[in-house]
C-alpha angles and dihedrals in degrees: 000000000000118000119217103220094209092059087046086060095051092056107061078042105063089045088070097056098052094044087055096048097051093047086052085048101044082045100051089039088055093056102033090111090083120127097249122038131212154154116286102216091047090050092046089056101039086048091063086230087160097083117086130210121243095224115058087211096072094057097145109021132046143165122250103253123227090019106182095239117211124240118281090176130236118327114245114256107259105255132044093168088079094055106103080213094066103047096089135143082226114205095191142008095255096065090063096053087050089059091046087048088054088074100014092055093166099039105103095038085063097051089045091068105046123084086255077076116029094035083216141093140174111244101207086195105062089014101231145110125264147168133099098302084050116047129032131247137197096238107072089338103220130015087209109109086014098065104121076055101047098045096079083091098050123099087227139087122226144161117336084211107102083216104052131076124192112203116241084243102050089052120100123224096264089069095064111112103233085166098058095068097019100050112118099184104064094226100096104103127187108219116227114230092030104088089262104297124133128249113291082176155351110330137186120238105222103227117267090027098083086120098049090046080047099238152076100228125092091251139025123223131245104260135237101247089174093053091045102052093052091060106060128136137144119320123271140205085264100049090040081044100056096077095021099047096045094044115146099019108318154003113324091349100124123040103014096220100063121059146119095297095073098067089077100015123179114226088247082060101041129351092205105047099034102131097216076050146049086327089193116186119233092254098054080085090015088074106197130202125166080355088298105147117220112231137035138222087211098037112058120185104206110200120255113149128026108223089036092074112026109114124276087029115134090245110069094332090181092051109153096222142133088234080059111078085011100038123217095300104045092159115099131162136199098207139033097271093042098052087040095056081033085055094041084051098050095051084058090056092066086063111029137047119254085224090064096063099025098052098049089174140351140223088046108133087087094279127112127216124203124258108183136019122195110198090171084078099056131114097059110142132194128239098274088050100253125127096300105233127192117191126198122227091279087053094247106145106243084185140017117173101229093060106024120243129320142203123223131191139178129203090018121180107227128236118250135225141169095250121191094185091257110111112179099219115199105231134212105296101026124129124238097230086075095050102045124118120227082265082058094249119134116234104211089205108013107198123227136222155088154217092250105042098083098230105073140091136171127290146201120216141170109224115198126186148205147177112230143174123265130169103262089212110052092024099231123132119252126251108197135188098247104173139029146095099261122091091247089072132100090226088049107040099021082212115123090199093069095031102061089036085063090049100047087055101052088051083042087229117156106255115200092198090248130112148179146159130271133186116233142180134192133187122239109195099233099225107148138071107053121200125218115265083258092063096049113117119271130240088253094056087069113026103062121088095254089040123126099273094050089116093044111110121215102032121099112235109185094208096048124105109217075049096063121109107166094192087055093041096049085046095056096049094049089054092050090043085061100043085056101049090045085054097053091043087050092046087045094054093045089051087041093058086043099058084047106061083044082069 
């Protein structure tokens, strides 16, 4: 039998074709259940799958190339040692901020009007006023009463008296801290108690404080303002870190993806930071202009639109997201499968955060975050009559009798919610009955969205959670003067009555006398610690019926049960049943006809 060499070529051909069609169509198939449907070949289109990547490595991911970049403003000269201004000897901090002001005129003016100031910010969505001095938390709940502590993290100086608080606007520009973000040598230290100055002389470390004072030793040294001052520079993740990465009492407690690690991350911890890496700054997302920080802890873009955020866009052109440098389809392929399973990714990002997939766990870099915090079980002291502590077998303190018992965890996988950027957060005054769950917790800044309103995705969050003291009378939950020198403290007095009695007064809130403990939970966004592309979730870790979305409404999960619909299923694989056999009989008659023309 003769073979026709142009009809030997078609069929491989052809093969090929099919093999390629069935594997579009298994794969589309695969990832139909997604919220919102649509048709493939638009998508793919609309998705921009044709271009390629240079490198094959990047297969599905990609940056965004020629990204406008917002201004960071103009890099410091090199060296300060040689500035007749900064060679001191400096008596007080001020006076360091005096000679910085002598070059950088408009400098503290700058600082005075940003939330790293004012600890407070207007949130046009819920209308209201928020920031640390204005909501509660469930860390140290409020810094009111507790601000000569607090201010350690301020970039401020105040009053050296324990007892007396100056307020931010009755301070004058020479009180504003340039050292604390600007120090290269990581020696510069904030005291606690002290209104937020640094040491001027020998000073005592109170047990159980050594990593706030920022030692391990019994005392801290007076510091070396004018060594200090000669050796500025651009912040760094350790200078950004020394109040971020020590939030709500220590080292990784509060939010669970910022903490000590990432001043020196591995790649496995965080692909951006890692220092043999990108070793990107802070600052690098965290885009700054007249010391205005982009980004808030209160204020959350969610992502809608893709040229609507990326930086040096007219809307929000300094947004610290992750739009904002990979756009709103990040997923690109160099070949057909690879733009098939790009195109199938992207469609996930209208709907879900890249957070979600890209940060697969925090608190990894060796490192735990609370979780819970009881203060109903404080109080408890030791023989000798000191703060009783009980540590677990990694040394973490599971209770300390001056703050109640803790949980800790490592390598935790976080919780998800449709999230639509609005958080209603319960300010100073309010009373917990407006604020409680079905389960009767009050959620201290309770999260919206939904799968239907069109602005939301899906979020990861830490959620951490407390029991706290409220007056069981009025309903509002308590602020209370936690720390200090003085009797009227917690620390002090170990006696909630008074306690909370100092700290009502100082928010100038009615107190019936009457207390009594709630449980609370509040929601910290998971944005950090970014994993590599290798370590995303897989397909598998959330579409299983115990996968990570199983308590996510609004998304269809095959395997899982409350998902199920026999009649539709039966349906649909009765359509697909059909669509296979009318495959084969089309592929047979095809061979058929083939096999004919060769006779």
């Amino acid at each position: 039998m003769n073979s026709n060499p142009h009809t030997a070529q078609r069929l491989p051909s052809l093969a090929q074709r099919l093999a390629q069609t069935t594997s579009l169509a298994v794969a589309l198939l695969a990832f139909a259940p997604c919220v919102h449907a649509q048709d493939a070949a638009s998508f793919v289109a609309q998705s921009g799958v044709t271009a390629a990547p240079a490198d094959p490595s990047q297969a599905t991911w990609h940056v965004v190339p020629q990204v406008q970049q917002g201004s960071v403003g103009k890099e410091m000269p090199q060296d300060h040692s040689q500035f007749p201004q900064l060679k001191g000897p400096f008596t007080s901090p001020e006076q360091v901020t005096k000679a910085c002001l002598s070059c950088h005129t408009d400098a503290a003016k700058q600082v005075m009007s940003t939330i790293h100031w004012t600890w407070k910010a207007y949130d046009p969505a819920t209308k209201t006023l928020v920031g640390k001095n204005h909501v509660y938390n469930n860390f140290c709940v409020s810094p009111i009463s507790n601000e000569q502590f607090c201010t350690v993290c301020h970039v401020g100086y105040g009053s050296t008296d324990p007892n007396t608080f100056i307020p931010f606007d009755h301070r004058t520009q020479d009180h504003v801290d340039c050292l604390v973000c600007h120090d290269q040598t990581k020696t510069y230290h904030k005291i606690p108690f002290i209104g937020g100055n640094p040491a001027m002389e020998k000073i005592a470390v109170r047990p159980g404080c050594g990593e706030v004072y920022g030692t391990d030793k019994p005392f801290v040294e007076p510091e070396d303002l004018a060594k200090i001052a000669q050796h500025v520079g651009s912040p760094t993740r350790y200078t950004c870190g020394q109040c971020h990465f020590y939030g709500g009492g220590g080292d990784g407690v509060k939010h669970g993806d910022l903490d000590s690690s990432l001043v020196n991350p591995a790649r496995s911890e965080d692909v951006h930071m890692a220092t043999k890496g990108l070793n990107f700054s802070c600052q690098e997302c965290h885009k700054t202009e007249n010391h205005n920080v982009s980004g808030s802890r209160y204020i959350t873009d969610v992502m809608t639109d893709d040229k609507q955020f990326m930086r040096g866009s007219p809307h929000n052109g300094q947004a610290a997201s992750c739009v904002s440098c990979h756009g709103a389809t990040p997923h690109k392929g160099n070949d057909l499968n690879a733009r098939i399973q790009a195109a199938t990714l992207n469609m996930h990002t209208r709907d879900i955060a890249c957070e979600t997939c890209h940060i697969p766990e925090y608190a990894r870099g060796g490192l735990p975050t609370k979780m819970a915090w009881n203060y109903a079980t404080a109080g408890k002291l030791a023989p000798n009559g000191s703060p009783l502590v009980i540590n677990d077998s990694h040394g973490w303190n599971t209770y300390w009798g001056v703050k109640g018992s803790f949980k800790w965890e490592e390598n935790v996988v976080p919780q998800y919610r449709w999230f639509n950027g609005v958080e209603r957060w319960m300010t100073v005054g309010e009373k917990v009955q407006h604020f409680q769950d079905k389960n009767g917790v009050v959620q201290l800044n309770a999260i919206e969205g939904s799968p239907t309103d069109g602005k939301s995705k899906i979020f990861p969050f830490k959620i951490m959670r407390n029991n706290q003291p409220y007056d069981t009378q009025t309903g509002i939950l308590a602020v209370f003067h936690s720390f200090g020198f003085d009797k009227d403290s917690y620390t002090m007095s170990y006696d909630w009555q008074t306690a909370i009695t100092a700290g009502m007064k100082a928010a100038h809130l009615p107190y019936s006398g009457h207390y009594g403990f709630v449980k609370t939970e509040m929601y910290w966004p998971i944005e950090h610690m970014v994993a590599p592309k290798t370590q995303a979730l897989s397909c598998m870790q959330c579409h299983t019926s115990d996968g990570r979305l199983q308590n996510i409404d609004g998304v269809y999960m095959p395997s899982r049960p409350k998902d199920h619909n026999p009649w539709i299923e039966r349906i649909g694989l009765l359509v697909a049943a059909l669509a296979l056999i009318g495959v084969s009989l089309h592929g047979l008659i095809r061979f058929g006809l083939w096999l004919r023309r060769r006779h």
